[in-house]
N, C-alpha and C positions, 0 to 999 in steps of 0.2 A: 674168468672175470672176478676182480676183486670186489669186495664189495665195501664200502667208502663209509668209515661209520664217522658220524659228529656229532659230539654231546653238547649239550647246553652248553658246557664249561669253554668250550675252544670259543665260538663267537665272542668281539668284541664286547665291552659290556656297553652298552643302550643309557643314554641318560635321558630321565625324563623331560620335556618340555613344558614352559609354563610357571607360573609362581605361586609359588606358597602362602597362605592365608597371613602371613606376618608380614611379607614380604605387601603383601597388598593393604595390609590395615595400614603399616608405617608410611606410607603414597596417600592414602585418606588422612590420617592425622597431619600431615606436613601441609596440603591441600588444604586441610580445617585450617591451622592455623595462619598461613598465607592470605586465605579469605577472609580472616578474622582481622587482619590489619591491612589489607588493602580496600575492602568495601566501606570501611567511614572513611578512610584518604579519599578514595572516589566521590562520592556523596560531599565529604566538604567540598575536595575541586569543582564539582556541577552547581554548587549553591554559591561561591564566590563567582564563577562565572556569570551565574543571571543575575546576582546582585553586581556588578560589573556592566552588566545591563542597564540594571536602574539607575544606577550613578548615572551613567552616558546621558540615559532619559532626564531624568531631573537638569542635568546642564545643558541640555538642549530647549526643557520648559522653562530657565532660566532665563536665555538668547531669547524665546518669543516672548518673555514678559519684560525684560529690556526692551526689543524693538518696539511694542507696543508702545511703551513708555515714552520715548524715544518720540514714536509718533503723536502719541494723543495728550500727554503729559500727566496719564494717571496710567495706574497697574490694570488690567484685564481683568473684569470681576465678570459674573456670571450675574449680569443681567438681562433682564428680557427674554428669559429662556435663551440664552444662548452660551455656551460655556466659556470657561474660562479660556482652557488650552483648548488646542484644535482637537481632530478626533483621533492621530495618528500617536498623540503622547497621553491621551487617555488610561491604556491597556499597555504593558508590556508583555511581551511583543506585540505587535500590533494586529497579527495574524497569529491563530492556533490557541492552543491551551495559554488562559491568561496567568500570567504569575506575579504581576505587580500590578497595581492599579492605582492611576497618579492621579491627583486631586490638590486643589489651592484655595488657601484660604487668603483672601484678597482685598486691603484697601482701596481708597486711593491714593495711597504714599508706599502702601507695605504690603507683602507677601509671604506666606510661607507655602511649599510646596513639599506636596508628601508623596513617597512610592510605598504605599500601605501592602505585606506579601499577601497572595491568594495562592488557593491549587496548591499545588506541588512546595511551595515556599511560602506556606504558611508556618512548618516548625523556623525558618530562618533565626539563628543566636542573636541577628540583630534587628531585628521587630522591623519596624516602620524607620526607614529614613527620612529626613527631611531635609531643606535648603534655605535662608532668607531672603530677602532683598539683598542685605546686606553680604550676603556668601557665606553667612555662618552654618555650618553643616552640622547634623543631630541623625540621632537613632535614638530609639525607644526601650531597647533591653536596655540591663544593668550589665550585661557580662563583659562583650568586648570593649573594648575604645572607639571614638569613631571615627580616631584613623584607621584603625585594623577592618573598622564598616567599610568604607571610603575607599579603600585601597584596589 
């Protein structure tokens, strides 16, 4: 019987599995900087969104103080302990964490109504929104337009 010798050298050579510490930082850094410009694109899209909200709200508090009007031939003031707008356009939204809170300030010929941010949208770029009698529409920052609010 022969005897079968094999050195190291004959086997195929073995490559390691796994990566490299460079190979892993440059997957973090790409990762940083990916995160670094897609978390304020997120963040602005969720704040246009509930501010998107409010706008809705406010032209809907607008529809109840027309009808009223409509009906009684003066604007909705909060007298008698009883409010202006009902209690569903109060709070934005209407359920859960509030993030806008509408308020009017009321003649009897004239209105302004306000979605003032709380919570979550209180840094909002554009403050407090507002609305007339008239449809004239306002914000409270100096940064944006208030189309750019409004939109």
């Amino acid at each position: 019987m022969q005897a079968v010798h094999v050195s190291f050298h004959d086997r195929p050579a073995r490559r390691n599995s796994g990566f490299t510490l460079i190979e892993l930082m440059i997957v973090v850094a790409i990762v940083g900087v990916l995160s670094a410009v897609a978390y304020p694109a997120y963040t602005d899209y969720i704040m246009r969104g509930n501010r998107s909200e409010a706008t809705a709200a406010l032209l809907e508090a607008q529809q109840f103080m027309e009808r009223y009007y409509g009906a009684s031939n003066r604007y909705s003031t909060a007298a008698n302990g009883n409010p202006a707008l009902p209690t569903r356009l109060q709070t934005i939204p209407a359920g859960g964490a509030t993030r806008y809170t509408l308020s009017v300030a009321a003649t009897v010929n004239t209105y302004t109504l306000t979605a003032t941010p709380s919570g979550s949208m209180a840094a909002d770029k554009c403050g407090s929104l507002t609305i007339t009698n008239t449809g004239v529409k306002g914000r409270s920052a100096t940064g944006p337009t208030v189309a750019e609010c409004w939109r």
